[in-house]
C-alpha positions as CSV (number, residue, x, y, z in Angstrom):
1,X,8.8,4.7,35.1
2,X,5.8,6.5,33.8
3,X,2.3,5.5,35.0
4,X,0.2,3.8,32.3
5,X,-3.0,6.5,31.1
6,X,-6.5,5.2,30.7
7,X,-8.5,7.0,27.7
8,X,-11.3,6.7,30.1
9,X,-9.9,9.0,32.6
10,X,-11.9,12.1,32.5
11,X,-8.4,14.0,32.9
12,X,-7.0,11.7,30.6
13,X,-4.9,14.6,28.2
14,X,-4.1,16.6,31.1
15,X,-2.2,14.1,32.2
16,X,-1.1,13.2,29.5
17,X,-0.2,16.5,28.4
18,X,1.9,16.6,31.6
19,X,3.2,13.3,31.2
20,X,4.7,14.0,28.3
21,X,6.3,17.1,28.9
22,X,8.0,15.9,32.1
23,X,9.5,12.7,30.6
24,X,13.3,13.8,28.8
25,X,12.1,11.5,25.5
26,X,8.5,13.4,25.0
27,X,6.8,10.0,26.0
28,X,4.1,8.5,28.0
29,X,2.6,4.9,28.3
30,X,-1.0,4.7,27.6
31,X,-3.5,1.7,27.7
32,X,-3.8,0.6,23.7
33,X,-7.6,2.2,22.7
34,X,-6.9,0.9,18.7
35,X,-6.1,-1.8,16.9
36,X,-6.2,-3.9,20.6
37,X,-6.5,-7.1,18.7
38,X,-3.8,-6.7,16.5
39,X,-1.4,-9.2,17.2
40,X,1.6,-10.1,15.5
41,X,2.4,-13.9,15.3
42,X,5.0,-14.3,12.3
43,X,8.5,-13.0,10.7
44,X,8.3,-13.0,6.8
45,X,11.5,-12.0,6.3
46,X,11.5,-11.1,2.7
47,X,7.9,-11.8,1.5
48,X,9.4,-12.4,-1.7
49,X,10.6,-15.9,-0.8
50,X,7.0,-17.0,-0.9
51,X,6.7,-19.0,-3.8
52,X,3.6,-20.4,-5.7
53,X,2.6,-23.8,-4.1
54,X,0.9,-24.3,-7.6
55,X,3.4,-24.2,-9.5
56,X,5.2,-26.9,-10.8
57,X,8.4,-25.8,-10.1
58,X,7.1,-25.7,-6.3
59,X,7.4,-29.6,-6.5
60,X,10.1,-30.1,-9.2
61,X,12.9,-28.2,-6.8
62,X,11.3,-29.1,-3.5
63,X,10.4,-25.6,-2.6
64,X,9.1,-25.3,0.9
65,X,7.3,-21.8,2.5
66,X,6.8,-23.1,5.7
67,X,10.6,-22.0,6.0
68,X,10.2,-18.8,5.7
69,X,7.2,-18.2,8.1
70,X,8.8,-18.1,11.4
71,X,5.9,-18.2,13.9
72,X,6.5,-16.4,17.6
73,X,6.2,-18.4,20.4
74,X,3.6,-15.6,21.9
75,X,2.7,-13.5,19.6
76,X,3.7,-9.7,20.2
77,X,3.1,-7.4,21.8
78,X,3.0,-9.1,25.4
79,X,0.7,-5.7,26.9
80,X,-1.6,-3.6,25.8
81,X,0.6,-0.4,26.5
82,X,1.4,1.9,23.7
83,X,3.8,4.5,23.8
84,X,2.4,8.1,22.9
85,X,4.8,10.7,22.0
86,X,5.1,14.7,20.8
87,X,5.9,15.3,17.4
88,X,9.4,15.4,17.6
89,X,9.0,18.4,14.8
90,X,7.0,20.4,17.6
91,X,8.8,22.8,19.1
92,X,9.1,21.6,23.4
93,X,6.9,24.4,24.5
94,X,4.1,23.3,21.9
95,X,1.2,21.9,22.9
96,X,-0.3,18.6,22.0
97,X,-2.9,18.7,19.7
98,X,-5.5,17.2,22.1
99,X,-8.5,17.8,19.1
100,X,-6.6,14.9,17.0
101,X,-5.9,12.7,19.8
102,X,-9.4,13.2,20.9
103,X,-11.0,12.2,17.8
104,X,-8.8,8.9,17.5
105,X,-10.1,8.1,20.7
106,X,-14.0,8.4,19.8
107,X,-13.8,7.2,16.4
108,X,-10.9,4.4,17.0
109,X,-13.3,1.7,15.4
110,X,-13.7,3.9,12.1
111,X,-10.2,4.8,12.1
112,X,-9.2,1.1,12.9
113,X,-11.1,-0.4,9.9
114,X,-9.2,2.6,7.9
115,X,-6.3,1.3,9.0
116,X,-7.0,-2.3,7.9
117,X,-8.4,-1.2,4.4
118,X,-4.8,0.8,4.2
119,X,-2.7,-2.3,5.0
120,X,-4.7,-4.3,2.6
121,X,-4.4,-2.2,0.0
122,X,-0.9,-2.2,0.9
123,X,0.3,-5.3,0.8
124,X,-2.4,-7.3,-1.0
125,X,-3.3,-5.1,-2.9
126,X,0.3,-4.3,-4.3
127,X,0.0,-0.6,-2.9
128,X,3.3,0.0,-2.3
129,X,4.7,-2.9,0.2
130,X,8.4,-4.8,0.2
131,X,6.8,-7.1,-2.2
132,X,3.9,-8.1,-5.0
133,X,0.7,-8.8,-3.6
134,X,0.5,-12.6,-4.7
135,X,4.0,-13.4,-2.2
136,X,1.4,-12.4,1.0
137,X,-1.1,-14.6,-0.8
138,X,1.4,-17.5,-0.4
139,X,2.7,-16.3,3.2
140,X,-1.0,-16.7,3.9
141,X,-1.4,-20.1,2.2
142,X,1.3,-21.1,4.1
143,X,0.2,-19.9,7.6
144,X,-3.2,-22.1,6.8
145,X,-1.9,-25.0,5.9
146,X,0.5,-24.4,9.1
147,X,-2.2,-23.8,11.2
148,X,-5.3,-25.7,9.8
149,X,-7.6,-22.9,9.7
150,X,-8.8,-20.5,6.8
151,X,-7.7,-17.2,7.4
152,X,-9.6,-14.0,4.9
153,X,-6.7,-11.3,4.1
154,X,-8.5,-9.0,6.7
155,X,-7.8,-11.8,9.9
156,X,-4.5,-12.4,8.3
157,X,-3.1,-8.8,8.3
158,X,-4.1,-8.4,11.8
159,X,-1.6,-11.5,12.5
160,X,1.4,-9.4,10.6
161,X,1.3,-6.5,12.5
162,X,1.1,-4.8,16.1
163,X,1.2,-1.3,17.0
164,X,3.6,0.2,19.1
165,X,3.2,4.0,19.4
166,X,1.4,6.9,18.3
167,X,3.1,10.3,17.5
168,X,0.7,13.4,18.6
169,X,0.8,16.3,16.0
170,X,1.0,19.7,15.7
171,X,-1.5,21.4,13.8
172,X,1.0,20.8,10.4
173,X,0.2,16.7,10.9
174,X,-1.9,14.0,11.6
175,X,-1.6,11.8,14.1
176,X,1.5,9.1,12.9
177,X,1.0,5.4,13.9
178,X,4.1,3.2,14.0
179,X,3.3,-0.6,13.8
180,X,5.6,-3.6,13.8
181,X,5.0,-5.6,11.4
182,X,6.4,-9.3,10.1
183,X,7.3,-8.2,6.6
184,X,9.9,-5.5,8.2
185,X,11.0,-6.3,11.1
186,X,13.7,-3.5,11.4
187,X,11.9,-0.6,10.7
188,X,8.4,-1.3,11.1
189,X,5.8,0.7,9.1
190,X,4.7,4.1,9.8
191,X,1.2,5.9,8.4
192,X,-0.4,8.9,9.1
193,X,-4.0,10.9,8.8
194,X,-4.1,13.3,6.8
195,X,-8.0,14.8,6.6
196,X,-9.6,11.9,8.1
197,X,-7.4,9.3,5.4
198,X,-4.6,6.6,5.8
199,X,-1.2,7.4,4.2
200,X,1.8,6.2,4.5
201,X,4.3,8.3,6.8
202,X,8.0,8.8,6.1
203,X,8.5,10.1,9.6
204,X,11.1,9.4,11.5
């Protein structure tokens, strides 16, 4: 089992360098630096089967959300261990792009707030998710009146999604972040930097 890597380490991408290259899938565990609050706490399924509780049709065909927010038990993931792994594009005998890795790891709060603008955008902001931007309104409406609190669309994001690895680049790309998230449980959603910007990734 591979040890677990502390950022802080002063020989941190040595060792992770060395880590990586010894392990048959290109991987190593590292202590989560990002995005450490993230937690994910629901399932969505389709986001689409959130429905307007304004609406009159709401009440005329007994139309219930709560339904379709499934709520973990604990909400994932259960440690703060990320996976890190070479760009499976790189050639074996490349080296990591420490430079990248480096600069996520002394601006993660910048890059974390990028992040969170991104999946806004994203999903609220109908920038491209599995669904219109009003249907994560409801999901949200739903989780409130679930859970008796007010959530903004900042807090509520950051109850959708966790992340789970981060794919180190060759010079060619950015570093790639792959997140679980509620409103795609199978596959997840991966997004990249590209000069210092969030964009959504169609790697793997």
């Amino acid at each position: 089992m591979n040890e677990t890597l502390l950022t802080t380490d002063p020989d941190f991408f040595m060792k992770l360098d060395a880590a990586i290259r010894k392990d048959l899938d290109n991987e190593a565990k590292i202590e989560n630096f990002i995005c450490k609050s993230w937690k994910q706490y629901y399932d969505l399924g389709n986001p689409e089967n959130f429905e307007d509780t304004e609406s009159p049709e709401y009440t005329e065909y007994g139309l219930d959300n709560s339904e379709h927010l499934h709520r973990f038990e604990k909400p994932l993931p259960h440690t703060p261990i990320i996976s890190v792994y070479h760009d499976y594009r790189a050639k074996k005998e490349d080296l990591l792009d420490a430079s990248s890795l480096m600069d996520l790891v002394q601006n993660a709060a910048s890059y974390e707030e990028k992040l969170l603008d991104f999946f806004i955008h994203y999903t609220f902001g109908d920038g491209g998710s599995h669904a219109e931007g009003k249907h994560y309104n409801y999901a949200l409406q739903t989780a409130e009146l679930l859970e008796k609190k007010h959530f903004t669309q900042k807090a509520f994001i950051t109850r959708l999604l966790c992340l789970e690895s981060i794919v180190i680049p060759t010079r060619q790309h950015g570093p790639i972040f792959e997140f679980r998230c509620a409103w795609d449980e199978e596959h997840g959603e991966y997004v990249e930097i590209e000069n210092g910007k969030i964009i959504k990734s169609d790697y793997p």
